[in-house]
C-alpha positions in Angstrom: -84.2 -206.2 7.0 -80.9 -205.9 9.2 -78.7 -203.5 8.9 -75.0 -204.4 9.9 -73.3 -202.2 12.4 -70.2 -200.7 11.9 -68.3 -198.6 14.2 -65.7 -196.3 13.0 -62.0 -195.8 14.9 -63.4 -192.6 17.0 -66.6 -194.5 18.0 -64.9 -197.5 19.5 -62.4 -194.9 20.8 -65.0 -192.6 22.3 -66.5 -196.1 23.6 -62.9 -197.1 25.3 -62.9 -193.9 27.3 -66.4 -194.8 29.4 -65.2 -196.3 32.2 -68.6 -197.4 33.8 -68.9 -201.1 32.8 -72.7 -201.0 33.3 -73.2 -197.7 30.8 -71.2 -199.0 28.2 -73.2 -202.1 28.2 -76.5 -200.1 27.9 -74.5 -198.1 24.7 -73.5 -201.5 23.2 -77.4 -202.4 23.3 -78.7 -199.4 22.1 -76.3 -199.7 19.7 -77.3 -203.0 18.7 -80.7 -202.3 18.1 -79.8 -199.5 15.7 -79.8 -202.9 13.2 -83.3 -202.6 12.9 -85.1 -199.5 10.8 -82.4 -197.5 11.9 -83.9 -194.4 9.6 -86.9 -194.4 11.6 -84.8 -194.0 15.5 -83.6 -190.9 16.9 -83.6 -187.9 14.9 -81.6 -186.2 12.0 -78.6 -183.8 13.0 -78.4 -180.4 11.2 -75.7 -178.5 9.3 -72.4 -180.1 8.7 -74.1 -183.2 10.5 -77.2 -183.3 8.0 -76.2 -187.1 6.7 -76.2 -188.4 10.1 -78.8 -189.3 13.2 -78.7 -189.0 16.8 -80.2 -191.1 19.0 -80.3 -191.1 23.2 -78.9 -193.6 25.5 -78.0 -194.5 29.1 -81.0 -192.2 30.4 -80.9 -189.4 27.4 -77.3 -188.4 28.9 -75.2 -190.3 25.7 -75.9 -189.9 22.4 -74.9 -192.5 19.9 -74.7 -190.4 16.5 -75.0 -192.7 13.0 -74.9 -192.7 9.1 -77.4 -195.1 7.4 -76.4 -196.3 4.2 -79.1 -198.0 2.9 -77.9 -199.3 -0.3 -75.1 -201.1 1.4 -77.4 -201.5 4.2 -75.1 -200.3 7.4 -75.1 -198.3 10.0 -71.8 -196.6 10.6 -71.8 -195.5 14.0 -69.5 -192.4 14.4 -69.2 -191.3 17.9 -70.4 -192.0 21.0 -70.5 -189.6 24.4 -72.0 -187.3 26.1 -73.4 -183.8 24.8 -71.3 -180.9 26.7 -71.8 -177.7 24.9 -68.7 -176.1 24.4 -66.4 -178.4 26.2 -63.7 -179.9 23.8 -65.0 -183.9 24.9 -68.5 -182.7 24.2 -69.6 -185.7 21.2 -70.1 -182.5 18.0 -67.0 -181.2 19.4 -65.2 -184.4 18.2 -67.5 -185.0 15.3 -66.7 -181.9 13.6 -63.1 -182.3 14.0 -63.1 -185.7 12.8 -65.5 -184.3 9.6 -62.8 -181.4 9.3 -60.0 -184.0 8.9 -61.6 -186.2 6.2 -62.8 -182.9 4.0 -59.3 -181.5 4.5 -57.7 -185.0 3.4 -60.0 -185.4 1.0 -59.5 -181.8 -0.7 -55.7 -183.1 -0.7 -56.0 -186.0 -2.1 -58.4 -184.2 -5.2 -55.8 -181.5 -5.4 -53.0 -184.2 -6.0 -55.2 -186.0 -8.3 -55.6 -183.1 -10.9 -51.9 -181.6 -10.2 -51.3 -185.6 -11.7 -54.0 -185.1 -14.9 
């Protein structure tokens, strides 16, 4: 079965900032094949990453981290770049920000709600 690929706003914008035409082709491949048995490529990330996978590209230097959603059968790729431990472009850097925003948005929005009941 094929899974359809989606990338999120920060992937494609994570993607936009490789300027090296022939890496971002070899992402857009790898990417690609993430449409088939994507549960069984790369590995599973830990902590606040737990729902997601990693997998290595473009020599092991990018990694392409995912969410597989198998009932709805997609892949939403999430971010794209290049692991640089404690650099503020490094890909978990970016990740956990983005994660950050959604649970803090989220936690607004369910706040509002019940302020409404």
């Amino acid at each position: 079965m094929k899974y359809a690929i989606v990338l999120t706003v920060l992937a494609r914008e994570m993607l936009s900032e490789i300027s090296d035409a022939r890496v971002k082709k070899k992402i857009i491949e790898r990417i690609d094949r993430l449409a088939d048995s994507p549960d069984l490529q790369g590995k599973p990330l830990k902590g606040i990453f737990a729902s997601y996978r990693s997998v290595r590209a473009v020599g092991q230097r990018y990694r392409i981290d995912y969410k597989v959603e198998k009932e709805k059968v997609i892949v939403y790729v999430v971010g794209v770049g290049i692991r640089k431990e404690g650099n503020k472009n490094d890909i978990y850097h970016r990740l956990k920000k983005l994660l950050e925003t959604i649970r803090s948005e989220v936690g607004d929005a369910d706040q509002d709600n019940s302020r409404k009941s």
